[in-house]
C-alpha positions in Angstrom: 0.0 0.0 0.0 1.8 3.3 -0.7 0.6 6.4 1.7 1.5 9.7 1.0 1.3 11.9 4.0 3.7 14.6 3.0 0.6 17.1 2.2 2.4 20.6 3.7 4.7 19.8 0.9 2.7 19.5 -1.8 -1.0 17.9 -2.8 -2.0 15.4 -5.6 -4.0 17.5 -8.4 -7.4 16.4 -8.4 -8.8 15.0 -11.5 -11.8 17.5 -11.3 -8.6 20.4 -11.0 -6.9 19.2 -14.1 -10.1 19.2 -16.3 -11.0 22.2 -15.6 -7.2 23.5 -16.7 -6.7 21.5 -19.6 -9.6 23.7 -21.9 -6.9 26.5 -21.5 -3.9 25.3 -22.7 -5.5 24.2 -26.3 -8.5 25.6 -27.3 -9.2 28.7 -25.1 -5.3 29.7 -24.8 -5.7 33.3 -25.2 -3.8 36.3 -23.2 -6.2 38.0 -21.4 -4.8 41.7 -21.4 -5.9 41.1 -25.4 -8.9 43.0 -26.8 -10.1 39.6 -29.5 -12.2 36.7 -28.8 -9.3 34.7 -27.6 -8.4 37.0 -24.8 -12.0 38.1 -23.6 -12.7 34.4 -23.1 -9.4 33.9 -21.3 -10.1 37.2 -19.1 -13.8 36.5 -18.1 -11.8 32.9 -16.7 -9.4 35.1 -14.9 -12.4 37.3 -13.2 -14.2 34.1 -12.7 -11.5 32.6 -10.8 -10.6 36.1 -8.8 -14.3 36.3 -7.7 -14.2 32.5 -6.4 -11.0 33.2 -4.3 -12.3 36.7 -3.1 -15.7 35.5 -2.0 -14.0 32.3 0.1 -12.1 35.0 2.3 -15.5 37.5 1.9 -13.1 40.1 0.0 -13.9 42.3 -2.8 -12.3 40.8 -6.6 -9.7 43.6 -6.7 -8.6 42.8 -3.6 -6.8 39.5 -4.8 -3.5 38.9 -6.9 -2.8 36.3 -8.6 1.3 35.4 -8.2 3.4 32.9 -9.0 3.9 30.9 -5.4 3.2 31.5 -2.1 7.0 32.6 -1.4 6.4 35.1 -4.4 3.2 36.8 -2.2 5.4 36.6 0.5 8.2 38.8 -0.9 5.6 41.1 -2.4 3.8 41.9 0.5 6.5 42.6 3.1 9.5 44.3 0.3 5.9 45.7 -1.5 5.1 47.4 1.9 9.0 48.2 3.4 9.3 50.2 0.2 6.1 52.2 0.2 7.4 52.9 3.4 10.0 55.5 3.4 9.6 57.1 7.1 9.6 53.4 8.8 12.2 50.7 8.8 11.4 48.4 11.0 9.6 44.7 10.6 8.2 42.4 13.2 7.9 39.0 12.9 8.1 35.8 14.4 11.0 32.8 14.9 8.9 30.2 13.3 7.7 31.6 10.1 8.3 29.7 7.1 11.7 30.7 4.6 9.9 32.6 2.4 9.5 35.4 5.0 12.5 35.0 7.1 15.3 34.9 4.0 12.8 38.0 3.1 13.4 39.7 6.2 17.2 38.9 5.7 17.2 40.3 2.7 15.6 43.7 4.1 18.3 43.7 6.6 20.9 44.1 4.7 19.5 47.1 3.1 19.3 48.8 6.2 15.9 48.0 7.8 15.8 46.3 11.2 13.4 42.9 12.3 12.5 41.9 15.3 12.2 38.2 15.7 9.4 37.1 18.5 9.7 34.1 20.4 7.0 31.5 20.7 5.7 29.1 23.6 6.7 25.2 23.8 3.7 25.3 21.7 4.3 27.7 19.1 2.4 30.8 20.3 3.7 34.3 19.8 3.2 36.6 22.8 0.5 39.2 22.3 2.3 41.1 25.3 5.7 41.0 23.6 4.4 41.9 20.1 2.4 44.8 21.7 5.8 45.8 23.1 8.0 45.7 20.3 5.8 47.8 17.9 7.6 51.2 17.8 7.0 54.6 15.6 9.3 53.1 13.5 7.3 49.9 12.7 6.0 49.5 9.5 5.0 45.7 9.4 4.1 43.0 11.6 4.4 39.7 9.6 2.8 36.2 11.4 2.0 33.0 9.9 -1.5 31.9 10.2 -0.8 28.5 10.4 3.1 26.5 11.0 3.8 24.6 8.0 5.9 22.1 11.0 3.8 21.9 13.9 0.2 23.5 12.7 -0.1 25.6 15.4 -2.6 28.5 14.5 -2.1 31.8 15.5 -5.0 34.1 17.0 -5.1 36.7 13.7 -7.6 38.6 15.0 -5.9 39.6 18.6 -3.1 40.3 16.2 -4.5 42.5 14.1 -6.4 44.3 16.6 -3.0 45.5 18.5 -1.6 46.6 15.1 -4.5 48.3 14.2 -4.2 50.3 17.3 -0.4 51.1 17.0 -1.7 52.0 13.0 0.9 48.9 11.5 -0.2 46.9 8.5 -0.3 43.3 9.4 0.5 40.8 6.3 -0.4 36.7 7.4 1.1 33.5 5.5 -1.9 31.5 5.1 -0.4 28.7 2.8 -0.9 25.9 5.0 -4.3 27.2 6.6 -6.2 28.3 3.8 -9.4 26.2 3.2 -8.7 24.4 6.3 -9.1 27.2 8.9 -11.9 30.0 8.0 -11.0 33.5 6.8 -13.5 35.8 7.0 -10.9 39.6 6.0 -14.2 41.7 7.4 -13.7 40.3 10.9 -10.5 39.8 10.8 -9.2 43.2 9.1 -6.1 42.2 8.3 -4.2 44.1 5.5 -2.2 41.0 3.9 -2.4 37.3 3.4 -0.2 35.1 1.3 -1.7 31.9 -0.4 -1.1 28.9 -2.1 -2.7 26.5 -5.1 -0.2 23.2 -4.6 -0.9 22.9 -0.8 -4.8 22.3 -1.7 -4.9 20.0 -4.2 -4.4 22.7 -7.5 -1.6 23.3 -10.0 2.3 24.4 -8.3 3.3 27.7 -9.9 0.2 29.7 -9.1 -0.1 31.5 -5.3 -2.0 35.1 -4.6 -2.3 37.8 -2.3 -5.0 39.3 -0.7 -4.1 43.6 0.1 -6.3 45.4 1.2 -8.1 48.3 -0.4 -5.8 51.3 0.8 -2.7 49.6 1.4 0.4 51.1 0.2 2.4 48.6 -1.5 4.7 49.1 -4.3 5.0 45.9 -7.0 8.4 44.0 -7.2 7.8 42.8 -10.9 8.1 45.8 -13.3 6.5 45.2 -17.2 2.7 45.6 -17.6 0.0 46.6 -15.7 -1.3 43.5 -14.7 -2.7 42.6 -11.7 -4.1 46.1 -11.0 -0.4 47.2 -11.6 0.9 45.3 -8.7 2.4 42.3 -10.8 3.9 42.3 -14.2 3.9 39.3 -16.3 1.2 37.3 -18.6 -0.8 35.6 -16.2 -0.9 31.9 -16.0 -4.7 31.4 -16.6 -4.8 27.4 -16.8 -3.2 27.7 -13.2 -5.4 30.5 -12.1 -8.4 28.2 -13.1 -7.1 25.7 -11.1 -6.4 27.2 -8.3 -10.0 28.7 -8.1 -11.7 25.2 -8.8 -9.5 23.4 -5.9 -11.0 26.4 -3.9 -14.2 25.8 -4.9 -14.0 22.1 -3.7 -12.8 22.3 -0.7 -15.6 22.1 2.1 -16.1 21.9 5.7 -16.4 17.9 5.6 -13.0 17.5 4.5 -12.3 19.4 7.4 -14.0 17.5 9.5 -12.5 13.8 8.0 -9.0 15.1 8.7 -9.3 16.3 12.2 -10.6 12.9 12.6 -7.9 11.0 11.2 -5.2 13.0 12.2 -6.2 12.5 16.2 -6.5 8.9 15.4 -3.4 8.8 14.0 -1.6 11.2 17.1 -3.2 8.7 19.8 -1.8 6.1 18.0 1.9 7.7 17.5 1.8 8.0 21.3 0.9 4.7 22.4 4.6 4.2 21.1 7.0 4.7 24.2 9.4 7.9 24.3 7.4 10.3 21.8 5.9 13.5 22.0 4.0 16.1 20.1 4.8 19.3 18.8 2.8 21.9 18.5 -1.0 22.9 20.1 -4.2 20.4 20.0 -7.4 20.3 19.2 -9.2 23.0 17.0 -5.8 25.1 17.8 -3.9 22.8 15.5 -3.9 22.7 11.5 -6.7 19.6 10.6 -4.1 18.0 8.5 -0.6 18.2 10.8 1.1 15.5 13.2 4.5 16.1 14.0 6.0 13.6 16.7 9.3 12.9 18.4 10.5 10.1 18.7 13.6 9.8 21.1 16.7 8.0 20.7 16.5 7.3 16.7 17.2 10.1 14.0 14.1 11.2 12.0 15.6 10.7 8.7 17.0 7.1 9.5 13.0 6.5 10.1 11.9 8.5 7.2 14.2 6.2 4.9 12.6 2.9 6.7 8.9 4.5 6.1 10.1 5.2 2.4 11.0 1.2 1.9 7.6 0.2 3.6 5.8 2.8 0.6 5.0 5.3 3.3 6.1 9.1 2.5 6.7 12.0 5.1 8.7 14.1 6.1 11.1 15.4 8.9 10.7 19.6 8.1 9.6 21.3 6.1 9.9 21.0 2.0 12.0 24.0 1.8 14.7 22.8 4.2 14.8 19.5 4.0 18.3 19.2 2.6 19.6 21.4 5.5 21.4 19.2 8.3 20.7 21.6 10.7 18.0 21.1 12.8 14.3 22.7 12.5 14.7 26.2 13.3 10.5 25.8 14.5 11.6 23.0 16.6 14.4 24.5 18.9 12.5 28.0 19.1 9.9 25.8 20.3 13.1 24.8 23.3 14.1 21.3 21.8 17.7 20.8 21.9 19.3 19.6 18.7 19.4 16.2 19.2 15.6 16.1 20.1 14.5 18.1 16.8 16.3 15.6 14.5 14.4 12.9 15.7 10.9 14.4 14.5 8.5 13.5 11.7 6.1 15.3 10.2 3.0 13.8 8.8 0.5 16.1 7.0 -2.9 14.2 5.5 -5.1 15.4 2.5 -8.9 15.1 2.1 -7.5 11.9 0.1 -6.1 10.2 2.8 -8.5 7.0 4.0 -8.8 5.2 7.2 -7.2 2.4 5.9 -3.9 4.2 5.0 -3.8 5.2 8.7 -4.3 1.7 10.6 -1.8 1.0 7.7 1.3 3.6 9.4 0.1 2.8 12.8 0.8 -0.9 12.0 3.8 -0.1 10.6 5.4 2.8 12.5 5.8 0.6 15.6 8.1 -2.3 14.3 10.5 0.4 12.8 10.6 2.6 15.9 11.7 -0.3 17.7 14.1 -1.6 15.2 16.2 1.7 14.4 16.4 2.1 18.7 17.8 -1.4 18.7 21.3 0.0 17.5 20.5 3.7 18.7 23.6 5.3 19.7 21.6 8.1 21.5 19.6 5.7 24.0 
């Protein structure tokens, strides 16, 4: 039986997802900033697809644009607002947000702008008190992931938002993980940013978005057309785009529901193994889809190989990072030593993942636990 439960990297396409691309790459391949046929019928797909994405977070159309990846929203919402922002150089984020914002914020620092780096709680919480405290006059973002693409945990957006709303700072959120699998509602919430993602819910890779805010001063990164309301350059990509709005459109509250399900099943079973532990929060604080568990005195990877043999695929960070030997920057700002963090394994499910596949990993997770801490060096 092969199991795939390395979801937070990537998703299978759905079948319903690729037919609804494949009318645009033959017979209805026209570019949509053109005034014939071809291009009305390949804009009306692109405002059909906008309006889908818009109404799932309760935005208005223009308020979404399309991009090329989640790490390309990313870049464009916290270098789009740092540059808009002449009279404020300073960022605040967190220690546990995914690459695509910290090698941003890097980036930023070495042209002069300073970041602040919050901590987080053994179970990945920021601390409203130290966020509140670190906003200065100087502070022109506050960047936090909704979700952690590790360890799940989900962030409160709205206590967020409302301290940066009172110190007047745009707040920008990495939904990538969470989106379709946590609500977002932008009217309650009032955030100004939020990065998504088509490959993490079963569309195409190569298509992401961001949701700004009407009002929000960003400048765009990609300099050509006026696409995108002039705040990306470039032809868009309108088989991906159409994707991307009909894995949106499938996604439901059931799925939801099936995964929760299945991933507590398959945490209470993880445990029952001696000597493991999990990371991150529980319950409705934790991503539907997320498991990530130590397991003491064996490396991760040595068990990640052995699950890879038995058909079984996950992971032990991570996509981005998972050729880096160092150990999970999540996991030791979490307070894991080294040695602790290199024995974890994520596993992430999908709406596709059965029952069966489960009792399947729990069956087989056991026996190669106990093998690989037979000749442990680090018991």
């Amino acid at each position: 039986m092969k199991v795939y439960l390395d979801n937070g990297a990537t998703t299978m396409v759905d079948k319903k997802v690729v037919d609804s691309m494949l009318p645009f790459y033959v017979d209805k391949f026209g570019n949509a900033s053109s005034l014939h046929q071809f291009g009305v019928e390949a804009k009306e797909a692109l405002d059909n697809a906008r309006k889908i994405i818009a109404n799932k977070i309760n935005a208005d159309p223009e308020e979404i644009v399309f991009t090329g990846s989640g790490s390309e929203s990313d870049n464009l919402a916290i270098k789009g607002i740092a540059y808009s922002n002449k009279e404020k150089n300073h960022i605040i984020t967190s220690k546990i947000e995914h690459p695509a914002v910290l090698e941003t914020c890097k980036v930023l620092e070495k042209q002069g702008f300073e970041v602040t780096y919050l901590k987080v709680d053994k179970e990945g919480f920021i601390d409203l008190n130290e966020l509140k405290n670190s906003i200065t006059n100087k502070t022109c973002l506050v960047s936090i992931m909704h979700a952690n693409n590790e360890i799940g945990t989900i962030q409160d957006l709205k206590k967020i938002k409302d301290i940066c709303k009172e110190k007047n700072v745009y707040f920008h959120t990495d939904a990538v993980q969470s989106f379709t699998k946590v609500e977002i509602d932008v009217k309650k919430i009032n955030v100004d940013l939020i990065s998504f993602s088509s490959h993490k819910i079963h569309g195409p890779k190569g298509v992401g978005a961001l949701y700004v805010k009407k009002g929000t001063e960003i400048k765009k990164l990609i300099h050509g057309g006026h696409q995108e309301f002039d705040l990306r350059a470039g032809t868009e990509n309108i088989p991906g785009i159409v994707g991307f709005a009909e894995a949106v459109r499938l996604g439901n509250k059931e799925h939801v529901t099936s995964m929760a399900k299945l991933r507590d099943k398959l945490i209470n079973g993880l445990l029952k193994i001696k000597d493991t532990q999990l990371n991150g929060a529980t319950g409705n604080k934790r991503l539907c889809n997320n498991v990530n568990i130590i397991f003491r005195y064996i490396e991760g990877e040595s068990l990640l190989l052995k699950l890879d043999m038995n058909e079984i695929a996950v992971s032990t960070g991570s996509a981005c990072s998972s050729q880096d030997l160092r150990p999970s920057h999540v996991l030791t700002a979490l307070g894991l030593r080294a040695d602790v963090a290199h024995s974890s394994i994520r596993f992430t499910l999908s709406r596709f993942t059965t029952e069966k596949e489960i009792d399947y990993v729990l069956k087989v997770i056991p026996k190669l636990v106990e093998e690989l801490r037979q000749f442990s060096p680090l018991k």
